[in-house]
C-alpha positions as a Markdown table, in Angstrom:
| # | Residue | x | y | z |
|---|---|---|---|---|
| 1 | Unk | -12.9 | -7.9 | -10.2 |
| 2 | Unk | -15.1 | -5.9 | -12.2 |
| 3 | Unk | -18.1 | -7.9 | -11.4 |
| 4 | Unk | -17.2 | -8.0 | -7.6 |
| 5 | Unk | -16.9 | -4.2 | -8.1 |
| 6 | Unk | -20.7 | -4.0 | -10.1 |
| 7 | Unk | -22.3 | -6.4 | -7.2 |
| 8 | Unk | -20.8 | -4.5 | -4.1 |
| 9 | Unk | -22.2 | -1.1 | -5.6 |
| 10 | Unk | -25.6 | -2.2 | -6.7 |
| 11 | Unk | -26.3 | -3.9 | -3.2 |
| 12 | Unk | -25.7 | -0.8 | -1.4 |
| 13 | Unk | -27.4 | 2.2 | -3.9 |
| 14 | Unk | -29.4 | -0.6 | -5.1 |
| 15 | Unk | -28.8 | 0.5 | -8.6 |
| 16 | Unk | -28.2 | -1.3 | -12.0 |
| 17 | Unk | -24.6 | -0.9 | -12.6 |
| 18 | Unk | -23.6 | -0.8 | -16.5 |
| 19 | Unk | -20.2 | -0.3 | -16.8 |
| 20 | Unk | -17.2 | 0.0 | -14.6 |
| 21 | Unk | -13.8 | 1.0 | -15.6 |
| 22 | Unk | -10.8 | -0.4 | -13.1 |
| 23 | Unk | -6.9 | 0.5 | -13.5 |
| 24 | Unk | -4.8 | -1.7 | -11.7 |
| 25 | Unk | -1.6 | 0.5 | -11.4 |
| 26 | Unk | 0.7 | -1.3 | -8.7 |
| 27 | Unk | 0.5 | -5.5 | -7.5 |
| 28 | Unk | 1.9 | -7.0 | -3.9 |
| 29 | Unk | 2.4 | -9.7 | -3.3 |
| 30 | Unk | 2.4 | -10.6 | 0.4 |
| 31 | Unk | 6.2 | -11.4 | -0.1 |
| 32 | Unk | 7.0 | -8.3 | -1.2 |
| 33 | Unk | 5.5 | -6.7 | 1.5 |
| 34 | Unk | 7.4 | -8.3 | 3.6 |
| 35 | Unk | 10.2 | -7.1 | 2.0 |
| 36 | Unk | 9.4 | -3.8 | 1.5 |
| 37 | Unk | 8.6 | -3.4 | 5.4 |
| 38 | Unk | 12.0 | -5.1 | 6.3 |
| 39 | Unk | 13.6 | -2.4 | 4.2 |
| 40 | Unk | 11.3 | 0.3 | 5.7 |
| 41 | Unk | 12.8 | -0.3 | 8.8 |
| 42 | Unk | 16.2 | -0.6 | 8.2 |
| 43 | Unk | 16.0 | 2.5 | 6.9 |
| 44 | Unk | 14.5 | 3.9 | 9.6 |
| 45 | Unk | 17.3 | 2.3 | 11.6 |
| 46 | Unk | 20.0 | 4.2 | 9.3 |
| 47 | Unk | 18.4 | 7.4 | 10.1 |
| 48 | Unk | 18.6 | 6.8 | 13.6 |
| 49 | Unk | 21.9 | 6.1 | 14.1 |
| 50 | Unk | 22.8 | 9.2 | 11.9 |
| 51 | Unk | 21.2 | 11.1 | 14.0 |
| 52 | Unk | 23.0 | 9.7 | 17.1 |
| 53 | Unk | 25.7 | 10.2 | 14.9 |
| 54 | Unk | 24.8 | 13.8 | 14.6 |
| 55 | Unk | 24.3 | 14.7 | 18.1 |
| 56 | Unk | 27.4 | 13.2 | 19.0 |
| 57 | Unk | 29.4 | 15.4 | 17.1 |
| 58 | Unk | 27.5 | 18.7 | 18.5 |
């Protein structure tokens, strides 16, 4: 990664690069996208209907 990172940057500055510092913080996997965007919308679903839910009552 870090040399992907060092090539990219010295091709378009046209540069030497001599050190890069990366942090990975988070990882997907296309799986858990997946997952996470089936959840996204059920929740968004949930909202809806509360909000039906809400007008009905007024």
């Amino acid at each position: 990664m870090r040399r992907n990172v060092a090539n990219r940057v010295e091709s378009l500055v046209g540069l030497r690069v001599t050190e890069v510092n990366i942090a990975v913080n988070n990882v997907f996997f296309p799986q858990m996208e997946e997952e996470q965007e089936q959840q996204r919308q059920q929740e968004q679903q949930r909202r809806e209907q509360e909000a039906q839910e809400q007008q009905r009552v007024q």
